[in-house]
Legacy VTK file of the C-alpha trace (Angstrom):
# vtk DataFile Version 3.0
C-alpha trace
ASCII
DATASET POLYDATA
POINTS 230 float
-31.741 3.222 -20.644
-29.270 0.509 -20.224
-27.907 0.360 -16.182
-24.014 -0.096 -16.245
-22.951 -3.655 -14.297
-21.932 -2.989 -11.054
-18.799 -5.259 -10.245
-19.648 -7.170 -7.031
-17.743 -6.770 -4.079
-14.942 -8.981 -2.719
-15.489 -9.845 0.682
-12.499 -8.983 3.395
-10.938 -12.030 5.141
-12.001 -12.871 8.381
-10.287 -14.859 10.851
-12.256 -18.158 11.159
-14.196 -18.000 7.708
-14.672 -21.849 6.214
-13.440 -21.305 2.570
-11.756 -22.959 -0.131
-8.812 -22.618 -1.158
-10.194 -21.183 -4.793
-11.714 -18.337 -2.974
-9.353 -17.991 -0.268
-6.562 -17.309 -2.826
-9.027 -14.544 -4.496
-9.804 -13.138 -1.212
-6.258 -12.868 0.124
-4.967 -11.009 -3.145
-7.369 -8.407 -2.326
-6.199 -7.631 1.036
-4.360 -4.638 2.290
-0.312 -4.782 1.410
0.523 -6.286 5.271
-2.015 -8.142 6.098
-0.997 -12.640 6.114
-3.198 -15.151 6.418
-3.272 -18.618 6.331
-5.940 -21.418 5.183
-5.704 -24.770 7.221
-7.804 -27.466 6.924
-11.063 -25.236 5.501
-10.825 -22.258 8.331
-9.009 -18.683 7.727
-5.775 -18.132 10.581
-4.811 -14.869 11.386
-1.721 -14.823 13.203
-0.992 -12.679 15.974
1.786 -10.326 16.068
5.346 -11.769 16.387
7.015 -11.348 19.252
11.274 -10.894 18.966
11.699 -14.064 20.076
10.052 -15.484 17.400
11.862 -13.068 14.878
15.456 -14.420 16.237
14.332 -17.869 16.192
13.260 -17.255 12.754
16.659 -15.486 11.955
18.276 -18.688 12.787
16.087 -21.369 10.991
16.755 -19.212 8.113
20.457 -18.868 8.795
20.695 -22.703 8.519
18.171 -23.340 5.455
20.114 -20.296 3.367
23.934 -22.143 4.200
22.715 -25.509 3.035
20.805 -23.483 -0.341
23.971 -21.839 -1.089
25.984 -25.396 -1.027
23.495 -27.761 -2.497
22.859 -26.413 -6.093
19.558 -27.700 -7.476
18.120 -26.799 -3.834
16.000 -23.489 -3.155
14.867 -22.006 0.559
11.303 -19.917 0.547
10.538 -17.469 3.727
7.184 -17.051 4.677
5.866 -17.714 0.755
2.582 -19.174 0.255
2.099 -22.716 -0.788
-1.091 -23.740 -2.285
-1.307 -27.518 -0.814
-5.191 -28.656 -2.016
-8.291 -27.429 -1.748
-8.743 -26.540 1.489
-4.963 -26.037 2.191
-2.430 -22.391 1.909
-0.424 -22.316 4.139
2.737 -19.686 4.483
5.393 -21.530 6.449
7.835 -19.846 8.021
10.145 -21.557 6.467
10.548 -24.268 3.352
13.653 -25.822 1.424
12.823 -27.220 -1.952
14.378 -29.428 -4.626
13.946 -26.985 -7.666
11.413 -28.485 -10.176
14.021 -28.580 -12.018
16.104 -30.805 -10.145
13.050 -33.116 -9.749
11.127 -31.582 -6.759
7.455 -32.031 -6.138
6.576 -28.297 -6.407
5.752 -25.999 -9.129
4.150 -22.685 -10.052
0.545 -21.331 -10.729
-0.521 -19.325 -13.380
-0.149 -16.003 -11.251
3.388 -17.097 -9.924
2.860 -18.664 -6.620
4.068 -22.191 -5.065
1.754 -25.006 -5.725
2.548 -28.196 -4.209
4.080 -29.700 -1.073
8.111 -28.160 -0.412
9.637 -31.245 0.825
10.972 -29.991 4.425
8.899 -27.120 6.284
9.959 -25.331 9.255
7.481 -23.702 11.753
8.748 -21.415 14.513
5.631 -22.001 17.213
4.991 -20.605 19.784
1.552 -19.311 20.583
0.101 -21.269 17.798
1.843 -24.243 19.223
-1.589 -26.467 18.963
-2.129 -24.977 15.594
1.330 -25.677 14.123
1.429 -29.652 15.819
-2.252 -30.197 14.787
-4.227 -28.798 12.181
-1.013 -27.765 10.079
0.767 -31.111 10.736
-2.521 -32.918 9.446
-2.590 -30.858 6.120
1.405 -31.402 5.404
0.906 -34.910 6.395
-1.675 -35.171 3.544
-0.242 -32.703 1.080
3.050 -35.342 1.016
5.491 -32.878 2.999
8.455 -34.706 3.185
9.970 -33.678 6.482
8.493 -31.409 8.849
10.439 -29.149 11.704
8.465 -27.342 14.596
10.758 -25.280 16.871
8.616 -25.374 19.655
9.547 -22.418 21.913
7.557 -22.936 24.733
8.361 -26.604 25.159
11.968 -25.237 24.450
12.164 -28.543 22.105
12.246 -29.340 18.547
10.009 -31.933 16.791
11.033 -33.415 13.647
8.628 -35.705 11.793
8.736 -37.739 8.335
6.971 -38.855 6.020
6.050 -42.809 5.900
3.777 -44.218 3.591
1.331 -41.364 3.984
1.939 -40.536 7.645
4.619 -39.030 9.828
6.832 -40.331 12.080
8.425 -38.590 15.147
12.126 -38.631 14.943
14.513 -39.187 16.960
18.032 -36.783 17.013
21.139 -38.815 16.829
23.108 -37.617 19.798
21.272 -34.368 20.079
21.924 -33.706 15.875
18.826 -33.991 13.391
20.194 -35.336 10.328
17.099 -34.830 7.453
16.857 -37.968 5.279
15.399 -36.131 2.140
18.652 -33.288 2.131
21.842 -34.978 3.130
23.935 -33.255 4.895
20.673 -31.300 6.320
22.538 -31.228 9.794
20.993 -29.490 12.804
22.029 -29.185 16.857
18.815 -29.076 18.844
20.508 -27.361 21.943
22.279 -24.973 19.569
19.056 -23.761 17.929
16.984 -23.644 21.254
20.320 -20.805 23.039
20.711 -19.744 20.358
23.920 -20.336 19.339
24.675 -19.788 15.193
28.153 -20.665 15.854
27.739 -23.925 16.778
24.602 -24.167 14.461
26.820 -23.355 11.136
30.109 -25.177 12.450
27.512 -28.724 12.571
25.978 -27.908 9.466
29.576 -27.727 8.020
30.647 -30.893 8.774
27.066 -32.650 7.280
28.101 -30.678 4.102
31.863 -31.904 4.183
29.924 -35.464 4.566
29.670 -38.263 1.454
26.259 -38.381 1.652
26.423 -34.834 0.770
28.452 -35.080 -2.271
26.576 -38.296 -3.611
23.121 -36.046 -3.090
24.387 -33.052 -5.163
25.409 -35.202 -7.830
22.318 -37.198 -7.871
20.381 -33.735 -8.539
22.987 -32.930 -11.416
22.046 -35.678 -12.896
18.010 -35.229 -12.091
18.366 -32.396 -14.075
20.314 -33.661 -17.257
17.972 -36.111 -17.526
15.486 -33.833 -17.702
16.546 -31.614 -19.912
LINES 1 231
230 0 1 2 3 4 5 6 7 8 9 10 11 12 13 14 15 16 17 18 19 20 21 22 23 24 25 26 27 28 29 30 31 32 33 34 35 36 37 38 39 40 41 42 43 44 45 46 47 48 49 50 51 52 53 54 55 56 57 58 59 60 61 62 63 64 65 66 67 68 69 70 71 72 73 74 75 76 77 78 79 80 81 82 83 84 85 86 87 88 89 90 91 92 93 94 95 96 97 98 99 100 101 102 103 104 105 106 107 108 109 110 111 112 113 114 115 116 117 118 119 120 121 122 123 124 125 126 127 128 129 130 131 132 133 134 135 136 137 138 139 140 141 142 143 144 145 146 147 148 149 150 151 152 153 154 155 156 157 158 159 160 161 162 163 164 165 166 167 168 169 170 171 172 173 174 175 176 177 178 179 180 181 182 183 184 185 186 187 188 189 190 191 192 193 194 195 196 197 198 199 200 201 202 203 204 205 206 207 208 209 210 211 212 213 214 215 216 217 218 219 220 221 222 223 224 225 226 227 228 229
């Protein structure tokens, strides 16, 4: 009598476990609705709970990112969606602006729908993972080929925005207390504004980066990224 195959077991994820990102991914889909993790460099991150700080923080990063979507067409903004970076690399930033692959960006999808490839500006909100987000996640966006990289750090009450040069990032420096992102003209962003809190301000400086002509050349540069590829 012939035994019927029992189907083996998926393992849970555990915080710590040293996986790749093959089995991470197979893992993760198997988790309870709810649960988020994160692989970094080869190790399994569960975050802690968020505290409302971080939530209105977050709120505001993605108040910013969602105003410059809406006026840059051939531009796309992801919250919290997983990006499968490399082997040992997916990550779920808090927040990611991409050129749409069909504009030319450097992202695409996998076979069961999810981001593959480095978005080309990431935003972390960080604040108990602070050595976590300017570390081990800053080493695997470095090497993925993140383009720009944002980390609100709320401890610090500062913002750190790097870039990508030949392979590794530079710290830059705000012009006049403004960030202006070389990869999204127009990209504008008040430190002090962010860091009180104040979305006025935040929108009325992104406003006047979109009323810029670096703004209006980029736009048209994507329309014409995409006829091209077409």
């Amino acid at each position: 009598m012939l035994k019927s195959a029992v189907e083996p077991q998926i393992p849970p994820l555990e915080a710590g476990d040293h996986l790749d990102q093959v089995t991470f991914h197979q893992r993760y889909k198997s988790m309870p609705a709810g649960f988020r993790a994160e692989l970094i460099g080869g190790v399994v991150i569960v975050p802690s709970p968020l505290k409302p700080e971080h939530g209105e923080y977050h709120a505001l990063v993605m108040m910013w990112l969602g105003n410059y979507w809406v006026a840059t067409p051939g531009t796309r903004v992801r919250d919290n969606a997983t990006a499968i970076l490399g082997d040992t690399s997916e990550p779920q930033p808090d927040g990611a602006l991409i050129i749409d692959p069909a504009y030319g960006g450097q992202t695409g999808y996998s076979e069961d729908g999810y981001a593959i490839g480095p978005p080309e500006l990431i935003v972390e909100v960080a604040s108990s993972r602070e050595a976590m987000d300017l570390n081990a996640k800053r080493r695997d966006y470095e090497q993925a080929g993140v383009l720009e990289y944002v980390v609100v750090v709320l401890r610090q009450r500062v913002v750190r925005w790097f870039s990508l040069h030949e392979g590794a990032y530079r710290e830059v420096v705000s012009d006049n207390g403004i960030f202006k992102s070389a990869t999204f003209p127009g990209l504008w962003l008040a430190v002090e504004a962010l860091l009180q809190l104040d979305g006025a301000t935040i929108i009325d400086t992104l406003s006047r980066g979109l009323a810029s002509p670096e703004h209006e050349a980029f736009v048209q540069q994507l329309q014409q990224q995409r006829d091209e590829m077409r």
